[in-house]
C-alpha positions in Angstrom: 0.0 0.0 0.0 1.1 3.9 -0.9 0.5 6.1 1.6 0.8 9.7 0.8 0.1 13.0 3.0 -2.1 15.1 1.8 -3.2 18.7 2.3 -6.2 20.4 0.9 -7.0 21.2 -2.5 -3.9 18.9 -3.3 -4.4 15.8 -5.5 -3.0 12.5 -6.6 -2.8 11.4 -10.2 -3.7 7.7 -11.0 -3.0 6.1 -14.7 -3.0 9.6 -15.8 -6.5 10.0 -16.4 -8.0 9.5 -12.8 -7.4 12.5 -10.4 -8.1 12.4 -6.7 -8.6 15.6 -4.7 -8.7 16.4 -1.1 -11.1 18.5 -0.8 -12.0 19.4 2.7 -11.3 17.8 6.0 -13.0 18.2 8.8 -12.3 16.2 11.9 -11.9 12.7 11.2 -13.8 13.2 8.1 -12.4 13.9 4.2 -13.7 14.8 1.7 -12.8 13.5 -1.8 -13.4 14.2 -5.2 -12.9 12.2 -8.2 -12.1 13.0 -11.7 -12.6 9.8 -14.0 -13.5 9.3 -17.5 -17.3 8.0 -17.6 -16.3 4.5 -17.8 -14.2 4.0 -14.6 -16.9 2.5 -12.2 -16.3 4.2 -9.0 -18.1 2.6 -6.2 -17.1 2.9 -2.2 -15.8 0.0 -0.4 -18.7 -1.3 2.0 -20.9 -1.3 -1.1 -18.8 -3.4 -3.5 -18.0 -5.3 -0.2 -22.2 -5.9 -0.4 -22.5 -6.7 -3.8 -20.0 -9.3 -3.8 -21.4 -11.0 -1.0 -24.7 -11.0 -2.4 -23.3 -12.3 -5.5 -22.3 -15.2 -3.3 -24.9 -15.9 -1.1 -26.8 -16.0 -4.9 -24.3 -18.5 -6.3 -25.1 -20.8 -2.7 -28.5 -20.8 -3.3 -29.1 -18.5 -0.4 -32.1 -16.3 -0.9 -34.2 -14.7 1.3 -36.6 -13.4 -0.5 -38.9 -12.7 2.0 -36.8 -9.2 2.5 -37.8 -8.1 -0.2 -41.6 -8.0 0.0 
C-alpha cells in the first residue's frame, strides 16, 4: 500500500487519467473528489463489499426473498 500525505486542494494522479482531490477535511472526516473518464466505475468499499457477498450468497442458493416484499 502507498501512503501519501495530503493537504487540501492537493491531489493524486492515478493512470494519468484518474485525479483524486482532497477537498476538505473536517475532523476525522475527508472529503474527496474524483475526476474519471465516464467508464471508470467508482463505487465505495462497503458497497462493493455488499454486492459481492450478495453475488455469493446468490451463487449458494441462499435467498431470502422474503426481505424483499
Amino acid at each position: 500500500m502507498l501512503v501519501l500525505t495530503r493537504r487540501r486542494n492537493e491531489s493524486v494522479i492515478l493512470n494519468e487519467n484518474i485525479e483524486i482531490t482532497i477537498l476538505e477535511i473536517d475532523g476525522d472526516q475527508v472529503k474527496v473528489g474524483i475526476k474519471a473518464p465516464k467508464e471508470v466505475e467508482i463505487l465505495r468499499k462497503e458497497i462493493m463489499v455488499k454486492i459481492e457477498e450478495e453475488n455469493m450468497n446468490a451463487l449458494k442458493g441462499n435467498h431470502d426473498l422474503k426481505k424483499f416484499f
